[in-house]
FILOPA-99547 format. One record per atom (N, C-alpha, C): residue number from 0; residue in one letter; x, y negated, z negated. Coordinates in nm, 2 decimals. Each point is the difference from the previous one (the first is absolute). Last residue first. Example, Ala and Ser with C-alpha at 12.3 -4.5 7.8 and 13.67 -1.06 7.14 Angstrom:
# FILOPA-99547
1  S  1.28  0.22  -0.71
1  S  0.09  -0.11  0.00
1  S  -0.08  -0.11  -0.08
0  A  0.03  0.57  0.01
0  A  -0.09  -0.12  0.00
0  A  0.09  -0.12  0.00
END
This chain:
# FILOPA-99547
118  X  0.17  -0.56  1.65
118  X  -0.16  -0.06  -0.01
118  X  0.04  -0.02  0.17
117  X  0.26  0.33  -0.34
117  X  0.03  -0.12  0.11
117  X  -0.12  0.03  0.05
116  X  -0.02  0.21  -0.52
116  X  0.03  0.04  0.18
116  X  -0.01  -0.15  0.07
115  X  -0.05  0.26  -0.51
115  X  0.06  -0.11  0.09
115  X  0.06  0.04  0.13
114  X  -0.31  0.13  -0.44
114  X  0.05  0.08  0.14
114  X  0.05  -0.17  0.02
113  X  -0.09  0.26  -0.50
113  X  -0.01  -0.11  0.09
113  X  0.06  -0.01  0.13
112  X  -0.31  0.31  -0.40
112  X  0.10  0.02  0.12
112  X  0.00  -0.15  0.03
111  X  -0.11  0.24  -0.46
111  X  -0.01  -0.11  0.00
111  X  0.13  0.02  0.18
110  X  -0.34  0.27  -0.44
110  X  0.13  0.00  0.11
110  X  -0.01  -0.14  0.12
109  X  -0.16  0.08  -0.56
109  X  -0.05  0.01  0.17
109  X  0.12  0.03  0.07
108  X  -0.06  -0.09  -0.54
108  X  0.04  0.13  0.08
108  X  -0.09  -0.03  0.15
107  X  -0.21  -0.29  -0.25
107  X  0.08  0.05  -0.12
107  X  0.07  0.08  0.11
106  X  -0.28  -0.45  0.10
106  X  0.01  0.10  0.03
106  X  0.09  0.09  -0.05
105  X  -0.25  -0.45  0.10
105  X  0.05  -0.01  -0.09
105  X  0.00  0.19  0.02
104  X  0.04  -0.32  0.39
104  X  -0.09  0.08  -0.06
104  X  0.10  -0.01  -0.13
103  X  0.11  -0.50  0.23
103  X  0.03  0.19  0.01
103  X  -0.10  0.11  -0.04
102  X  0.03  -0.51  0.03
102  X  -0.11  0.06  0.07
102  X  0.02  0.16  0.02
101  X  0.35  -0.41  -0.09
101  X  -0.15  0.02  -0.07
101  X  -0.04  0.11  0.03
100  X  0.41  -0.12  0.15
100  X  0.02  0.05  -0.08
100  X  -0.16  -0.02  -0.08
99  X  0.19  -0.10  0.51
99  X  -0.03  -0.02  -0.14
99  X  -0.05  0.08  -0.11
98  X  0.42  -0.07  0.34
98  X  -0.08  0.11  0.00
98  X  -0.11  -0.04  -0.09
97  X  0.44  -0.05  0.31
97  X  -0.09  -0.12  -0.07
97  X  -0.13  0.06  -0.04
96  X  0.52  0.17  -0.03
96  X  -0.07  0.01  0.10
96  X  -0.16  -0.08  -0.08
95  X  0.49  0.12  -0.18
95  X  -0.08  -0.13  0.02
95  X  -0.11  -0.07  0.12
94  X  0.21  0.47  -0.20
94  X  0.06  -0.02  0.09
94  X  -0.05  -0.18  0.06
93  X  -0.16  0.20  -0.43
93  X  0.17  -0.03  0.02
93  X  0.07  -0.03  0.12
92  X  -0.50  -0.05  -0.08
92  X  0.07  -0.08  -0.05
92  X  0.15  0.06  0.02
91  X  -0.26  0.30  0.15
91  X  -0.01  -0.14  0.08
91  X  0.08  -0.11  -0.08
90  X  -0.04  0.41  -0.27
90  X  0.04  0.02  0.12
90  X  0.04  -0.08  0.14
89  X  -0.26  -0.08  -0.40
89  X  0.11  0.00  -0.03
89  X  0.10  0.02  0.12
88  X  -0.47  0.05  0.01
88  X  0.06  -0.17  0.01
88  X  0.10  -0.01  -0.04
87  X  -0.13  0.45  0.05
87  X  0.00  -0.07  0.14
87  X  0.00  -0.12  -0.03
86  X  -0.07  0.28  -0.40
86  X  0.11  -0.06  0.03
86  X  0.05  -0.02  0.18
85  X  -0.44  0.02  -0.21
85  X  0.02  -0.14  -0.01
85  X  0.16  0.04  0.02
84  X  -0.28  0.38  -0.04
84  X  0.03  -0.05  0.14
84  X  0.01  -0.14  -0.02
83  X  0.19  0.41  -0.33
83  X  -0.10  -0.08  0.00
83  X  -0.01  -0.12  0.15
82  X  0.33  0.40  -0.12
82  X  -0.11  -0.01  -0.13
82  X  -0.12  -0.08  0.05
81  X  0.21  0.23  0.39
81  X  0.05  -0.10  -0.07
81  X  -0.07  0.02  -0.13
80  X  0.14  0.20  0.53
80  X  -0.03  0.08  -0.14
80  X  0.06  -0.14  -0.07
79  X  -0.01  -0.04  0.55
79  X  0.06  0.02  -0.17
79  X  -0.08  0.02  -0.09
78  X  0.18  -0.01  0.52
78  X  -0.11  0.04  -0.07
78  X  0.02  -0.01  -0.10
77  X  0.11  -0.26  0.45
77  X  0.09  0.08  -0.11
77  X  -0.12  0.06  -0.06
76  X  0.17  -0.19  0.54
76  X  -0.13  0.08  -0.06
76  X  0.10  0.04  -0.19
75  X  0.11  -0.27  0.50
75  X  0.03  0.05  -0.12
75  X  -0.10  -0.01  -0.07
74  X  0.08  -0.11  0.56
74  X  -0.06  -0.01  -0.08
74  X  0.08  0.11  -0.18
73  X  0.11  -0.04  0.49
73  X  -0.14  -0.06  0.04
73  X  0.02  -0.08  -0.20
72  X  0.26  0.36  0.14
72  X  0.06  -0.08  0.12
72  X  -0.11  -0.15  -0.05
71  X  -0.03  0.35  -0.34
71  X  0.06  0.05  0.16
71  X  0.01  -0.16  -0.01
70  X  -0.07  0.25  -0.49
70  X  0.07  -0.10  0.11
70  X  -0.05  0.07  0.08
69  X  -0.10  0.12  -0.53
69  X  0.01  0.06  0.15
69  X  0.02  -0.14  0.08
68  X  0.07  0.18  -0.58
68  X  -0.04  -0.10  0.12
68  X  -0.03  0.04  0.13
67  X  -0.14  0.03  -0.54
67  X  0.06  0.13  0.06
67  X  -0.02  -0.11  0.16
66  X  0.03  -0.02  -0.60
66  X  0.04  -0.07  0.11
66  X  0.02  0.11  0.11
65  X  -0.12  0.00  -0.54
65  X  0.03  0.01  0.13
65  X  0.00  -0.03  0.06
64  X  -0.13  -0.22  -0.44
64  X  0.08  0.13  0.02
64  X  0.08  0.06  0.10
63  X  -0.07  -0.56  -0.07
63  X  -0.05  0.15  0.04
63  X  0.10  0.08  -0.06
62  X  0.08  -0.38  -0.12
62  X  -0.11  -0.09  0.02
62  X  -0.07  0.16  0.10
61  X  0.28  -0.03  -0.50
61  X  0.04  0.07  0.11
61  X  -0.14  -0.06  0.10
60  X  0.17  -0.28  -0.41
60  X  -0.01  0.11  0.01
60  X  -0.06  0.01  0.16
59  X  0.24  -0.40  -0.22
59  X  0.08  0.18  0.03
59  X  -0.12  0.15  -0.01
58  X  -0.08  -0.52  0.00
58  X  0.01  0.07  -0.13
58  X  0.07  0.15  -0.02
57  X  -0.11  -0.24  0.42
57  X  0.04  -0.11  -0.12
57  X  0.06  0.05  -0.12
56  X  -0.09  0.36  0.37
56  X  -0.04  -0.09  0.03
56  X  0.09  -0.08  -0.12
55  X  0.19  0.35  0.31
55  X  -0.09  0.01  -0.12
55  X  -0.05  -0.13  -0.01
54  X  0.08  0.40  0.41
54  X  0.07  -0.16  -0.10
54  X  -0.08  -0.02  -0.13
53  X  0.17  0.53  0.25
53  X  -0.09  -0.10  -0.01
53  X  0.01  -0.20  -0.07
52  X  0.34  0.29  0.28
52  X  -0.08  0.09  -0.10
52  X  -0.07  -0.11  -0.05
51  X  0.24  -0.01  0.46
51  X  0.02  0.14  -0.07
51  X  -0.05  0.05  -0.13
50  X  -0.20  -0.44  0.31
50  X  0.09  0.01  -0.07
50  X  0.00  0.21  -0.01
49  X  -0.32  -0.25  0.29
49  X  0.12  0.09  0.02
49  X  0.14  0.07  -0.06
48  X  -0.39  -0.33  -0.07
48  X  -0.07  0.09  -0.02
48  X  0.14  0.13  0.08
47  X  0.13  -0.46  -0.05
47  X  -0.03  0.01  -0.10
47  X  -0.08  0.16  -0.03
46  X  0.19  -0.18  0.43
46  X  0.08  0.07  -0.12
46  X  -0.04  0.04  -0.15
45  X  -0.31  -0.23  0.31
45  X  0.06  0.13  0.09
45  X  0.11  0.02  -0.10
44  X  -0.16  -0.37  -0.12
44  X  -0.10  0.12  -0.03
44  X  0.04  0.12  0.03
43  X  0.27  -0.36  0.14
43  X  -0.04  0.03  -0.17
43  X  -0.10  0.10  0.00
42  X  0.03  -0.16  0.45
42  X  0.10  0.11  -0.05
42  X  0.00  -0.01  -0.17
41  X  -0.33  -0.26  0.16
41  X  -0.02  0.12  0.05
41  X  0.13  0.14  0.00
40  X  -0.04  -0.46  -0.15
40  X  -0.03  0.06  -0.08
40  X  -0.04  0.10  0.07
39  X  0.28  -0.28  0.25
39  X  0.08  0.04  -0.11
39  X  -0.07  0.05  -0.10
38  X  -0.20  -0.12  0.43
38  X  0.07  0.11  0.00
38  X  0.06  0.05  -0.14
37  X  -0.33  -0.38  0.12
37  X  -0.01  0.06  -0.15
37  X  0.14  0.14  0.05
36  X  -0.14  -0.29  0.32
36  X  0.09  -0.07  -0.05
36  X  0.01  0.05  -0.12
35  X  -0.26  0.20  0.31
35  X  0.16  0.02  0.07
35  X  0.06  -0.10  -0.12
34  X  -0.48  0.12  -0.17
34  X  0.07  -0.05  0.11
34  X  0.14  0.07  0.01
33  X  -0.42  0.26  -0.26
33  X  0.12  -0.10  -0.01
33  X  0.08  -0.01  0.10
32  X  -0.53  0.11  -0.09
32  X  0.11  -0.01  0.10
32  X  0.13  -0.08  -0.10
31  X  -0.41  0.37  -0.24
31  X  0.07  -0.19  0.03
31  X  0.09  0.02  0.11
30  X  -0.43  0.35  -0.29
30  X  0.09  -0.02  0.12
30  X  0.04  -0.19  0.01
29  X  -0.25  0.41  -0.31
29  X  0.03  -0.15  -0.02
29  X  0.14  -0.01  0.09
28  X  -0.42  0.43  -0.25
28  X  0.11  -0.04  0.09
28  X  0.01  -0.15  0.03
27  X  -0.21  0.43  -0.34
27  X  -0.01  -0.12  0.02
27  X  0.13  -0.05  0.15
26  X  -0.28  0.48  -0.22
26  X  0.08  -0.11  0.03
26  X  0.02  -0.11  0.03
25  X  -0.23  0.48  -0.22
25  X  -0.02  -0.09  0.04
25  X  0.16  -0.07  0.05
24  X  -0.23  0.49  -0.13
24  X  0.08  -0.07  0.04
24  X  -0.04  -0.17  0.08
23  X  -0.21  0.55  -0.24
23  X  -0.04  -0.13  0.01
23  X  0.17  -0.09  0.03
22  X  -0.14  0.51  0.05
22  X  0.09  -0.09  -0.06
22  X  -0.04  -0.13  0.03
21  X  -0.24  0.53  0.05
21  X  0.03  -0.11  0.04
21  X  0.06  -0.09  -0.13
20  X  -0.28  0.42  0.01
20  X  0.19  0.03  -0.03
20  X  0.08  -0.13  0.06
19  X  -0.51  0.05  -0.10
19  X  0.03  0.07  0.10
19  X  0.15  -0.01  0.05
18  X  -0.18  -0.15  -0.41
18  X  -0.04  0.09  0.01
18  X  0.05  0.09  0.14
17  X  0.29  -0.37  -0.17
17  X  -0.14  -0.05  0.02
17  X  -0.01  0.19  0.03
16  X  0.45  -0.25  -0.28
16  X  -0.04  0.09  0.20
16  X  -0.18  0.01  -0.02
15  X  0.36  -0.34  -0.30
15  X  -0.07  0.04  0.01
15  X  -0.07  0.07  0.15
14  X  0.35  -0.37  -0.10
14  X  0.02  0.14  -0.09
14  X  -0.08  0.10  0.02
13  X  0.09  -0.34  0.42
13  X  -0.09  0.01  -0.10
13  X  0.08  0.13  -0.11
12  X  0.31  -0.27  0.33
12  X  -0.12  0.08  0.01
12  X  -0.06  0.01  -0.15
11  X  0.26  -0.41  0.27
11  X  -0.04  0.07  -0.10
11  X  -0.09  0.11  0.03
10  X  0.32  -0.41  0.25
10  X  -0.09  0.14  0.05
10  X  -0.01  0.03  -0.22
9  X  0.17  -0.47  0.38
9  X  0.01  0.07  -0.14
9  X  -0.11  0.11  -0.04
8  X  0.32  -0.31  0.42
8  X  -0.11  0.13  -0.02
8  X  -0.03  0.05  -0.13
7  X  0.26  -0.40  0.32
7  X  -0.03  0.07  -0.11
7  X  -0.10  0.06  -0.03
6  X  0.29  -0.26  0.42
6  X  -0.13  0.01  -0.05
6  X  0.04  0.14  -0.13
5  X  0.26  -0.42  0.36
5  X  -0.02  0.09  -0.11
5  X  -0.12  0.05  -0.03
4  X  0.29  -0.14  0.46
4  X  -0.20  -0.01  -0.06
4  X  0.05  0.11  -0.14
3  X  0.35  -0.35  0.34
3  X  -0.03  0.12  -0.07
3  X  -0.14  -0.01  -0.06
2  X  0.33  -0.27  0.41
2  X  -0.12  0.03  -0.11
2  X  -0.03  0.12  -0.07
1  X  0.47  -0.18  0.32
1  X  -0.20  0.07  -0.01
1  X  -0.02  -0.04  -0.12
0  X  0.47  -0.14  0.31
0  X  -0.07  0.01  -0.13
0  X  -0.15  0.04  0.02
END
């Protein structure tokens, strides 16, 4: 049994291109070790972002647009297209991974990568 290093990445580019044709882009990032003894929310997640069409949240509505994954040997990588970056507490909450739920950016349409890879 290993350790897994979750970390989350929540990216916004700016609406607006600046005189010299540049994109303003900010992000935020938030890394946690989940133990050998959390395995069972590490595969929840792992099906959950592998599902074949998106989940929905409480209220049935959709918790991403898209979904785009990559694997090796090491590590899983997802990308998602979302309305809004507070549904990563959704996201954690369904696979009951320990996540707190304060401190998210408040954020409309970002893309939102979470990598999981053996720590």
């Amino acid at each position: 049994m290993c350790n897994y290093k979750l970390t989350v990445i929540i990216g916004k580019n700016s609406d607006i291109v600046d005189g010299g044709g540049w994109v303003t882009s900010m992000t935020w990032r938030k890394s946690t070790i989940l133990e050998a003894k959390d395995r069972a929310q590490v595969l929840a997640l792992r099906d959950l972002l592998n599902s074949s069409k998106p989940a929905v949240d409480e209220d049935g509505y959709l918790m991403w647009n898209r979904c785009y994954g990559m694997c090796n040997k090491a590590c899983w990588q997802w990308e998602l297209a979302c309305a809004h970056s507070t549904c990563i507490n959704q996201i954690m909450r369904r696979a009951d991974v320990d996540w707190a739920d304060a401190g998210v950016p408040d954020i409309d349409m970002p893309t939102i990568t979470i990598n999981l890879s053996i720590n």
